[in-house]
C-alpha positions as CSV (number, residue, x, y, z in Angstrom):
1,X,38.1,-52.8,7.7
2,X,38.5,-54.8,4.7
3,X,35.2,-55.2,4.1
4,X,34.9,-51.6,3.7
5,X,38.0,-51.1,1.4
6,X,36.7,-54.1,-0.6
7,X,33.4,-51.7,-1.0
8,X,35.2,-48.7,-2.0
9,X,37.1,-50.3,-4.8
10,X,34.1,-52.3,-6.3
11,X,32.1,-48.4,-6.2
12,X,35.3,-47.5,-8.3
13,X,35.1,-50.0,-10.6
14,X,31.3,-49.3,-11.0
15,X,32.0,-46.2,-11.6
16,X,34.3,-47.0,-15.2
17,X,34.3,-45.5,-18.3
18,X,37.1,-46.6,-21.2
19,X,38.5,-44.4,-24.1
20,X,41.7,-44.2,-25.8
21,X,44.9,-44.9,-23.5
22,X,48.3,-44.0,-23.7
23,X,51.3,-46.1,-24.5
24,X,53.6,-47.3,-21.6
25,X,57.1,-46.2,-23.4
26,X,55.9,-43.1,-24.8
27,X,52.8,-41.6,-23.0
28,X,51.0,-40.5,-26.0
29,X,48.0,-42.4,-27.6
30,X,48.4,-45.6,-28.6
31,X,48.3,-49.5,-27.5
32,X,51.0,-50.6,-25.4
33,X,54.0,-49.9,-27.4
34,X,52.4,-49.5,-30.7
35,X,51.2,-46.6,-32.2
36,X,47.6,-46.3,-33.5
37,X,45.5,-43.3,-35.0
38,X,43.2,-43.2,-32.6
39,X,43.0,-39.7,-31.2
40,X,41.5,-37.9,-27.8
41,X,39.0,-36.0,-27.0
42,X,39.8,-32.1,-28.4
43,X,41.5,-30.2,-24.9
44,X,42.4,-33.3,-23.2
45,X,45.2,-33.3,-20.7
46,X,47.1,-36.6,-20.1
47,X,49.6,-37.3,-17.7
48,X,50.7,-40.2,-16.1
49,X,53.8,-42.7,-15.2
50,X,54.8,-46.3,-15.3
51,X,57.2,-48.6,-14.3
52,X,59.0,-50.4,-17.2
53,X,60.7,-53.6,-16.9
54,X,63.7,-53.4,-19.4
55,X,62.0,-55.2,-22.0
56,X,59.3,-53.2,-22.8
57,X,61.9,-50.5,-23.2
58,X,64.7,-49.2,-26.0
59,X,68.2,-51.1,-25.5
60,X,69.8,-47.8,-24.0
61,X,68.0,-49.2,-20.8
62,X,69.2,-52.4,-19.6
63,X,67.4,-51.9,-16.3
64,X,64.2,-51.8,-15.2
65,X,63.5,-48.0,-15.4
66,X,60.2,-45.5,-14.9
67,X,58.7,-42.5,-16.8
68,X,56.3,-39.9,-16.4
69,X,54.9,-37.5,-19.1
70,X,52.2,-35.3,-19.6
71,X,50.2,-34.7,-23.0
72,X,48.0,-32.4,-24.4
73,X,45.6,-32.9,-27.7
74,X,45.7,-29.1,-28.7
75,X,43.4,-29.5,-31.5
76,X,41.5,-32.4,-32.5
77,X,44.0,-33.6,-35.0
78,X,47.2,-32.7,-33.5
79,X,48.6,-34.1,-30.3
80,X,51.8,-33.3,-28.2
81,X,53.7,-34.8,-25.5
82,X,56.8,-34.2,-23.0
83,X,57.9,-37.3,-21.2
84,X,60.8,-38.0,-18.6
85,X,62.5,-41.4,-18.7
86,X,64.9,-42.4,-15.1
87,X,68.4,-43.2,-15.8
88,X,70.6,-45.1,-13.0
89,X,74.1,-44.6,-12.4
90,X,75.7,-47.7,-13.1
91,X,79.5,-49.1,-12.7
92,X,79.8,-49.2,-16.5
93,X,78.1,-47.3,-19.5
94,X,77.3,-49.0,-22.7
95,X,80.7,-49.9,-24.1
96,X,83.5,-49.9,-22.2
97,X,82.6,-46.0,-20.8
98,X,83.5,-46.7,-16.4
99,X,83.2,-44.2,-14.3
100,X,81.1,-41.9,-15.8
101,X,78.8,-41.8,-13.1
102,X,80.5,-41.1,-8.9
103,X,80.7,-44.4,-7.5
104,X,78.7,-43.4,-4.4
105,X,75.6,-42.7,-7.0
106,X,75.9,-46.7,-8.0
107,X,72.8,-48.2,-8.3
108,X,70.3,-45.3,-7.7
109,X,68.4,-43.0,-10.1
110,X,70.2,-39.5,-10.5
111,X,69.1,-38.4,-14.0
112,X,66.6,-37.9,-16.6
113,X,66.0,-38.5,-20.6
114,X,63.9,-35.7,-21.9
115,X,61.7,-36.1,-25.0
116,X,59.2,-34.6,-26.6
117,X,56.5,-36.6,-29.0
118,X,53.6,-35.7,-31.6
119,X,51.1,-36.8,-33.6
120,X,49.2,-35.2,-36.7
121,X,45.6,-36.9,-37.6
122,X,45.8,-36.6,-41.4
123,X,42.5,-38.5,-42.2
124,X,39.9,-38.8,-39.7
125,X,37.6,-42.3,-39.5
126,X,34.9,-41.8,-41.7
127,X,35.5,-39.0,-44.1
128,X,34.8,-40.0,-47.7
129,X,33.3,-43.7,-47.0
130,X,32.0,-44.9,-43.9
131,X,35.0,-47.6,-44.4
132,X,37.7,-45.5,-44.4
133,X,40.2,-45.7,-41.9
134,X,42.0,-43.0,-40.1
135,X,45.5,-42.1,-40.7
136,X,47.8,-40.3,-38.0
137,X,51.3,-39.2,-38.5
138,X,53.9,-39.1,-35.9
139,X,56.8,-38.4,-34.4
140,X,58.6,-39.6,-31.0
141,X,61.7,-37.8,-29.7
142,X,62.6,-36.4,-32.4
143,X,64.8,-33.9,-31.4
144,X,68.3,-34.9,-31.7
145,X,71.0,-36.1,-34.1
146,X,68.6,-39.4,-34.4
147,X,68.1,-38.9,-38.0
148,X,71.8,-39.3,-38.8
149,X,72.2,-42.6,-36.8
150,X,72.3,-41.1,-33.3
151,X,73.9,-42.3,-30.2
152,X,76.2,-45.0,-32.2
153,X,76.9,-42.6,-35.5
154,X,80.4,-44.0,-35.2
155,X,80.7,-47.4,-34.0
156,X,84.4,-47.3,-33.2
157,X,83.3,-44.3,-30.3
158,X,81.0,-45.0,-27.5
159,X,79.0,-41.4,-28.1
160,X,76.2,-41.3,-26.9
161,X,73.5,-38.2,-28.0
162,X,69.7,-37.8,-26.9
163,X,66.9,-39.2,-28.8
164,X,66.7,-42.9,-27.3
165,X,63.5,-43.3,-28.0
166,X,63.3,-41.5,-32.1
167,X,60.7,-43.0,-34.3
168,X,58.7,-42.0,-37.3
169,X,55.7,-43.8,-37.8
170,X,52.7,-43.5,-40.1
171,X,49.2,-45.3,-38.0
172,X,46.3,-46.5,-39.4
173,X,43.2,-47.3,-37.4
174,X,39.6,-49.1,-38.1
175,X,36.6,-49.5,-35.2
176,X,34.1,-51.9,-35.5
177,X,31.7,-51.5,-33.4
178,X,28.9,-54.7,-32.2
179,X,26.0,-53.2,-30.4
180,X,25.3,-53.9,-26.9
181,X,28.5,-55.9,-27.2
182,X,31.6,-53.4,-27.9
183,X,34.2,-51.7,-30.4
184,X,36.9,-53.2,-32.3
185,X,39.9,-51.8,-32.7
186,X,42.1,-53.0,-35.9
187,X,45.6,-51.1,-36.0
188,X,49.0,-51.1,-38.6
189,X,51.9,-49.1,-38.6
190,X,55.3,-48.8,-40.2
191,X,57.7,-47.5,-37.8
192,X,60.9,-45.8,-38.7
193,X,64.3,-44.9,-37.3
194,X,67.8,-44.6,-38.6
195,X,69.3,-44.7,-34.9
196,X,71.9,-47.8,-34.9
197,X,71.2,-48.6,-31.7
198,X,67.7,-48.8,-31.9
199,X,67.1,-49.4,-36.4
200,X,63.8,-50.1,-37.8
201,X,61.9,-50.0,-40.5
202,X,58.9,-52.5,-40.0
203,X,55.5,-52.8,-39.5
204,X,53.1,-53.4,-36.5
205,X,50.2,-54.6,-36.2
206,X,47.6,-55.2,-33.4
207,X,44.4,-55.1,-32.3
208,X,42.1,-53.9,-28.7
209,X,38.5,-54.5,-27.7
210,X,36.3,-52.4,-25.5
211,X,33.4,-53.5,-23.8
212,X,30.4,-51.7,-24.5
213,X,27.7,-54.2,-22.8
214,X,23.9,-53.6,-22.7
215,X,23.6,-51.3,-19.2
216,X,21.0,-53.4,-18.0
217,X,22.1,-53.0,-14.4
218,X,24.2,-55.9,-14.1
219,X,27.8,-55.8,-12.1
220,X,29.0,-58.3,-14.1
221,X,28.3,-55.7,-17.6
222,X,29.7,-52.7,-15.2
223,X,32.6,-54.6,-14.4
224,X,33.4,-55.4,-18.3
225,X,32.7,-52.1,-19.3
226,X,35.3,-51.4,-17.8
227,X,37.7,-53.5,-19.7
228,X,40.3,-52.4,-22.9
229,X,42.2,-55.7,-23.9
230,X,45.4,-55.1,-26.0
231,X,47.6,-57.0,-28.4
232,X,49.8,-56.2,-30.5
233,X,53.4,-57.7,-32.8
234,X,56.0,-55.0,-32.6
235,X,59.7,-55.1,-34.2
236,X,62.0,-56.0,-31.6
237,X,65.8,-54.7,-31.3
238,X,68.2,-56.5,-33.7
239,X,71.3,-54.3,-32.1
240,X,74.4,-53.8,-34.1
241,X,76.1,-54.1,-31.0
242,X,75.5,-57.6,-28.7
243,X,76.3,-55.7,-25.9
244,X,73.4,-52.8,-26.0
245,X,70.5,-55.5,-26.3
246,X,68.9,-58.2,-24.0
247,X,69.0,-61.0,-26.7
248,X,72.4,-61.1,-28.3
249,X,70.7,-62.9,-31.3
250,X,68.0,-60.1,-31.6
251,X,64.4,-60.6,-32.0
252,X,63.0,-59.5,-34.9
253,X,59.3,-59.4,-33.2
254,X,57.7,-59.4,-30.2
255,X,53.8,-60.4,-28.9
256,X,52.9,-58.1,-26.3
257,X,49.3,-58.3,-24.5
258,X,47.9,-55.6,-21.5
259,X,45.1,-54.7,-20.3
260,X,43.7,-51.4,-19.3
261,X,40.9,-50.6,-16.6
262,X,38.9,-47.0,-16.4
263,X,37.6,-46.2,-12.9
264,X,36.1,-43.0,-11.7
265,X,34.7,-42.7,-15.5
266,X,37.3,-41.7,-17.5
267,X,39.4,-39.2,-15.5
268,X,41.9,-42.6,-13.8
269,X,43.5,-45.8,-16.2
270,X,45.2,-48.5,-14.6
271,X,47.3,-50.1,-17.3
272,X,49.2,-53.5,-16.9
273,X,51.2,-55.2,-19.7
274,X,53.4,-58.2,-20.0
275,X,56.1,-57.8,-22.9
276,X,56.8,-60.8,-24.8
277,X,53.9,-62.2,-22.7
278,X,56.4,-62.6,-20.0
279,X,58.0,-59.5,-18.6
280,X,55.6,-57.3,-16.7
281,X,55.1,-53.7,-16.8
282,X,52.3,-51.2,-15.5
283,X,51.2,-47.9,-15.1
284,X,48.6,-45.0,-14.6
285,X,47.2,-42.3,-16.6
286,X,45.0,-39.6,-15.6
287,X,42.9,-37.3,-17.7
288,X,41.3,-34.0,-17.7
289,X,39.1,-32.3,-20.7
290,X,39.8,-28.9,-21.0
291,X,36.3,-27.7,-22.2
């Protein structure tokens, strides 16, 4: 019986096919937490979930926490996205904010953060020069009082508004492609948001290979093929508050590394990460092309 489950997964993997994932927090294209310009396929539909540990995550979640979204690239250049975030009731809301949940709801998941997320490709790879990069503009929960300081617009008042997870960011992306070896992705962003629980105004950087090995019917090629390795150095949260964040000094950057797998081509992505190359966090992404 093992034996033939061990056979059905290697046909799977066998089977793989990588493109463009999406990011863990978010669920629209990216690296792990990072934005990038990369783009999908025109008339692809993306849905998935993960399961976040709470530092892969904005400070509103101090607990390990899951999402789901689903994402559709309506045109070539312009992407949008609706994802779902779990919140737990808890004895005690940020602050000093008790008993906003019923007691007999402690410790479970009763509610949802709703968001919605875009991107707008304002330079495709390639145009003038075969050097140039592409450029993406985008936007992630943007709906909400985030642009005036959101959830902590006055410090003295623990109000708390939607839009936990607002940034503005503008991506650039470069592939360099080996033959018979794979693709290069080089990737920088400046992120922005004016929320005080969640400020930034920083650049990422980071980087992902895809194997593209000579099909020359070896496993060990299928089996890399399958392969997307990610890095990336993200802002972390310096909080104005000691209580909202996980480090009470803040960390002003953080190394994250993941690795995503393709199996029945390109339609199924498993996608692991561990944040701060400690804290683990995974998920799955599905896609379907439209045309």
């Amino acid at each position: 019986m093992h034996i033939k489950k061990l056979l059905s997964l290697l046909v799977l993997i066998v089977l793989c096919r990588i493109e463009a994932g999406a990011q863990l927090s978010y669920g629209t294209t990216g690296l792990l937490n990072m934005p990038t310009a990369e783009m999908q396929k025109d008339k692809t539909l993306m849905f998935g979930g993960n399961w976040l540990n709470k530092h892969a995550t904005v400070p509103r979640w101090w607990y390990d926490t899951w999402n789901y979204y689903v994402n559709v690239t309506i045109f070539p250049w312009l992407e949008v996205g609706y994802l779902c975030t779990g919140h737990k009731a808890v004895p005690t809301d940020y602050g000093n904010r008790s008993g906003y949940w019923v007691p007999s709801t402690y410790g479970r998941f009763i509610n949802q953060d709703r968001s919605f997320h875009f991107r707008l490709r304002a330079w495709k790879e390639g145009w003038w020069k075969k050097w140039t990069p592409q450029i993406v503009l985008g936007a992630n929960d943007a709906i909400g009082d985030s642009w005036n300081g959101g959830s902590l617009t006055y410090t003295s008042e623990a109000i708390y508004s939607n839009g936990f997870l607002n940034r503005y960011y503008l991506a650039i992306t470069k592939h360099f492609t080996y033959l018979n070896v794979g693709t290069l992705g080089v990737h920088f962003a400046w992120i922005y948001s004016k929320r005080l629980d969640n400020k930034l105004n920083d650049p990422a950087v980071g980087a992902n290979f895809r194997f593209e090995l000579l099909d020359d019917s070896s496993l060990f090629h299928k089996l890399l093929n399958g392969m997307n390795i990610m890095s990336e150095i993200v802002p972390g949260y310096t909080d104005v508050r000691e209580d909202l964040t996980f480090d009470p000094k803040g960390t002003k950057y953080q190394v994250n590394i993941g690795l995503g797998y393709s199996i029945w081509r390109e339609h199924i992505t498993l996608v692991g990460e561990l944040n701060k190359m400690k804290y683990f966090s995974y998920g799955i992404i599905f896609k379907i092309h439209l045309k």
